[in-house]
N, C-alpha and C positions, 0 to 999 in steps of 0.2 A: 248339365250342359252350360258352358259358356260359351257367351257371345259377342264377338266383339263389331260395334256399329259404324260406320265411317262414310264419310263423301269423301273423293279424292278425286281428283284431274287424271288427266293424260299421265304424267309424269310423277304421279301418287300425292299432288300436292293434295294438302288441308287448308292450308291458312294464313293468312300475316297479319302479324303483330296482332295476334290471339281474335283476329275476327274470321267472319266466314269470308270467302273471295268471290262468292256468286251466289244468287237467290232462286232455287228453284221450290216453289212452294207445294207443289206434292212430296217433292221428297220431306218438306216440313211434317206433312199431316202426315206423311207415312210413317217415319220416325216415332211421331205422337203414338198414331196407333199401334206401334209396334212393342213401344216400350212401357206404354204405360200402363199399371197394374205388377209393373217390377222392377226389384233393385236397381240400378245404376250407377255406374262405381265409373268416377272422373278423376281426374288428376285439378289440384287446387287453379291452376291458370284455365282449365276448361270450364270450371264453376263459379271460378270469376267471370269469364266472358259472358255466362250465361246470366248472370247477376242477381240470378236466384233459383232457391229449389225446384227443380220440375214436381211441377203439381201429379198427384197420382201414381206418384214410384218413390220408392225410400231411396234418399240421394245420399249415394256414399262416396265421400271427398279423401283423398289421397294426398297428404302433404307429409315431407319431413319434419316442419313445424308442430314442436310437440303442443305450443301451445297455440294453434289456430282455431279457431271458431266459427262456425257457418250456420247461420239458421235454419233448422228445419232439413239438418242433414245429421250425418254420422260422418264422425273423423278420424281415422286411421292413418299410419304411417308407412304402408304399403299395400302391392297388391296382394299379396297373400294373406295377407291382414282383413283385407276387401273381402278377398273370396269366402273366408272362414267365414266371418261372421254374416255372410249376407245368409240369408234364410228363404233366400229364392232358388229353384232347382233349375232357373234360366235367367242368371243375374244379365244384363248387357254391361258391356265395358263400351264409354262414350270417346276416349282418349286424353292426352292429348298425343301428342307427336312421341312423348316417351314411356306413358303408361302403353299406347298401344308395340309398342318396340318390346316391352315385356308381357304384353297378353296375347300376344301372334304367337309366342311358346308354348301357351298354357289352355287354347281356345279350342272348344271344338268346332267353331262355326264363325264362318266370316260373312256378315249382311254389311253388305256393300252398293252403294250407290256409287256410278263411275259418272263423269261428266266429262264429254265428248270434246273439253275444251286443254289447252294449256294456260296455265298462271303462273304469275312471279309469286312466289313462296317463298316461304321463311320455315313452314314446318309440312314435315313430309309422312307419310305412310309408309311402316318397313314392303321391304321386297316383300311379293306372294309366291312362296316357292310351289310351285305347281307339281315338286314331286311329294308333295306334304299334302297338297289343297287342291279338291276336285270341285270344280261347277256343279250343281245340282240345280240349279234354277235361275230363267235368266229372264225378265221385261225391256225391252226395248223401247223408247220412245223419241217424237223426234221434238226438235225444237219448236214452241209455238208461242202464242201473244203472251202468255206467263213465263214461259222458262225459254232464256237467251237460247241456249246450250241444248243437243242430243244429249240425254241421260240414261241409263241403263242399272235395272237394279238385278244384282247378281247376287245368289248365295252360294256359301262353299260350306263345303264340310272338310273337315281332315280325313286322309286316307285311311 
């Protein structure tokens, strides 16, 4: 099973200029709890931004750069590359803007945080073709003293 992880907006936005665009701190700890104890397969600007290896999951970093280096991760030069070698039987894919453009093909499963808001962006989420990707699970929450924003955690599976 792959999975691919994401917040996105209204509009599927992700990010500008490689940060996040909002702070909603459960979706932090859920994230945490979600992935941690397994692979994680990022693209090198998503591993940059984080500016270091996520503690408690083997961090696998995706660059064309045959000779880049990251500590405390595994470096490969694509996502098929990622997928073979991860030895998780539910690796998450973290993104960014274009690894996830190639794991929406190859994923069984979309965990998805939506945020009830619109942003200016720079980097976006492909389309979710709904004749591919069915809802199976949804949370709703509303806006409160922690998070600006109504947020919604959805899971998909493919048809």
């Amino acid at each position: 099973m792959i999975t691919v992880i994401a917040a996105i907006g209204k509009n599927r936005e992700l990010g500008k200029n490689n940060e996040l665009i909002w702070h909603l701190p459960d979706d932090l700890k859920r994230f945490k709890k979600v992935t941690s104890g397994h692979d994680v397969i990022m693209g090198r600007k998503t591993f940059e931004s984080l500016g270091k290896a996520l503690p408690n999951r083997t961090n696998i970093v995706i660059t064309r750069n045959k000779n880049y280096k990251a500590e405390n991760c595994v470096v490969v030069n694509s996502i098929e590359e990622a997928i073979k070698i991860s030895t998780d039987t539910n690796p998450y894919i973290l993104g960014g803007a274009q690894i996830y453009s190639q794991a929406i093909k190859i994923a069984d499963e979309l965990d998805l945080t939506f945020v009830d808001a619109s942003f200016d962006a720079d980097a976006f989420f492909p389309e979710i073709d709904t004749t591919i990707w069915k809802e199976k699970h949804r949370e709703d929450f509303l806006a409160d003293e922690k998070h600006k924003y109504n947020y919604s955690f959805i899971l998909y599976n493919r048809k």
